[in-house]
C-alpha positions in Angstrom: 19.5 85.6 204.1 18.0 85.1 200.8 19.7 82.0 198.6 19.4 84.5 195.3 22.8 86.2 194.5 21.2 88.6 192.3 22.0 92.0 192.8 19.0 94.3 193.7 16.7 96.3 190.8 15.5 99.9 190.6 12.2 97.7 190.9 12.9 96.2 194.3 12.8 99.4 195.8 12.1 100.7 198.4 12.8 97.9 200.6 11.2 97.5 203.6 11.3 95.8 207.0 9.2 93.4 208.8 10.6 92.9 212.5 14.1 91.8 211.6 13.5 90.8 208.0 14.3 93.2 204.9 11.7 92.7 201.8 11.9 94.1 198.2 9.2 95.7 197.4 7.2 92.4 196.0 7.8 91.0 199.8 10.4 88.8 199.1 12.6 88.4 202.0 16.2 89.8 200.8 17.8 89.8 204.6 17.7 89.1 208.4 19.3 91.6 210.4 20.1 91.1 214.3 17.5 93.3 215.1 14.5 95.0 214.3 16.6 98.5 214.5 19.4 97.3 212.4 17.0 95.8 209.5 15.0 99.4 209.7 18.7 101.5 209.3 19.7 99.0 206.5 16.7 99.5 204.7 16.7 103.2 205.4 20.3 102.9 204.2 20.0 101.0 200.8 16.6 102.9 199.9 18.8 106.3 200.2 21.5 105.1 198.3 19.6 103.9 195.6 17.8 107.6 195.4 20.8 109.1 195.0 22.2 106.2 192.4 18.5 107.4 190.4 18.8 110.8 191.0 22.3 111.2 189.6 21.1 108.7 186.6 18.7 111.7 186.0 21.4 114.7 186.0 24.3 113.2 183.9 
């Protein structure tokens, strides 16, 4: 895991994986998952979320 405690920008995303490692979108590593498939639904997980966090930015 990364050592940073900062909490993730609209600028890290989307995140992406690399085997089991999770990367912001500058390729900083951010997280190791267990596995290759875990890293990929995490990633798939966090980019969604933060789509809907945007789009509901945009409709309030």
């Amino acid at each position: 895991m990364s050592t940073s405690k900062k909490p993730l920008k609209p600028d890290d995303f989307p995140v992406n994986t690399e085997g089991r490692r999770i990367k912001k979108q500058d390729g900083k590593p951010i997280a190791d998952a267990e596995d290759p498939t875990v890293a990929a639904d995490v990633a798939e997980r966090l980019n969604d979320d933060e789509a809907r966090r945007e789009e509901d930015k945009w409709s309030a």
